[in-house]
C-alpha positions in Angstrom: 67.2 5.6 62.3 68.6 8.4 60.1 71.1 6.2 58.4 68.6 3.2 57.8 65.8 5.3 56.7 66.7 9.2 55.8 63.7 9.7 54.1 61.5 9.4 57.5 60.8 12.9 58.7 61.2 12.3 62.7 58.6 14.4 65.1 58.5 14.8 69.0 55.6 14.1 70.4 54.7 15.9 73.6 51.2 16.5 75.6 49.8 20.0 75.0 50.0 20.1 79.0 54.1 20.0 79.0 54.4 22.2 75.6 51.8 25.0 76.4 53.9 25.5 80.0 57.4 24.3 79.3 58.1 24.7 75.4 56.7 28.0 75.4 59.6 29.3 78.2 62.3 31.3 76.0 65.4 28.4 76.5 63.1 25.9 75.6 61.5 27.6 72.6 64.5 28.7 71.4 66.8 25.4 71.4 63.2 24.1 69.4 63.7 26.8 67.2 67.5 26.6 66.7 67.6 22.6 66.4 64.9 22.9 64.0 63.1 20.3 66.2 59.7 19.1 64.4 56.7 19.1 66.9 53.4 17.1 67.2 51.5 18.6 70.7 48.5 16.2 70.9 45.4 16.3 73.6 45.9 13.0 76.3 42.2 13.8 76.7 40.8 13.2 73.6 43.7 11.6 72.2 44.0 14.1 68.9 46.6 16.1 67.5 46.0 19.8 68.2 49.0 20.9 66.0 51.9 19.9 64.1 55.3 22.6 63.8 57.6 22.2 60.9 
């Protein structure tokens, strides 16, 4: 996707479930951190967004 469209900035999507108890463990949090991995944690309930991380 990068080569066909480098202008697209890519997110992971996760459930605020799985980031609130496994992206906020140190390893986990820190390869986020060090790969500069965007974020989007959304609400399955309510189907929102609750927070975007650059």
């Amino acid at each position: 996707m990068r080569r066909e469209e480098p202008e697209r900035i890519l997110y992971l999507a996760v459930p605020d479930l799985t980031y609130n108890s496994f992206f906020k463990i140190d390893f986990p949090a820190s390869m986020l951190q060090e790969n500069a991995v965007k974020l989007m944690v959304y609400n399955v309930d309510v189907e929102e967004v609750v927070q975007w991380q650059n």
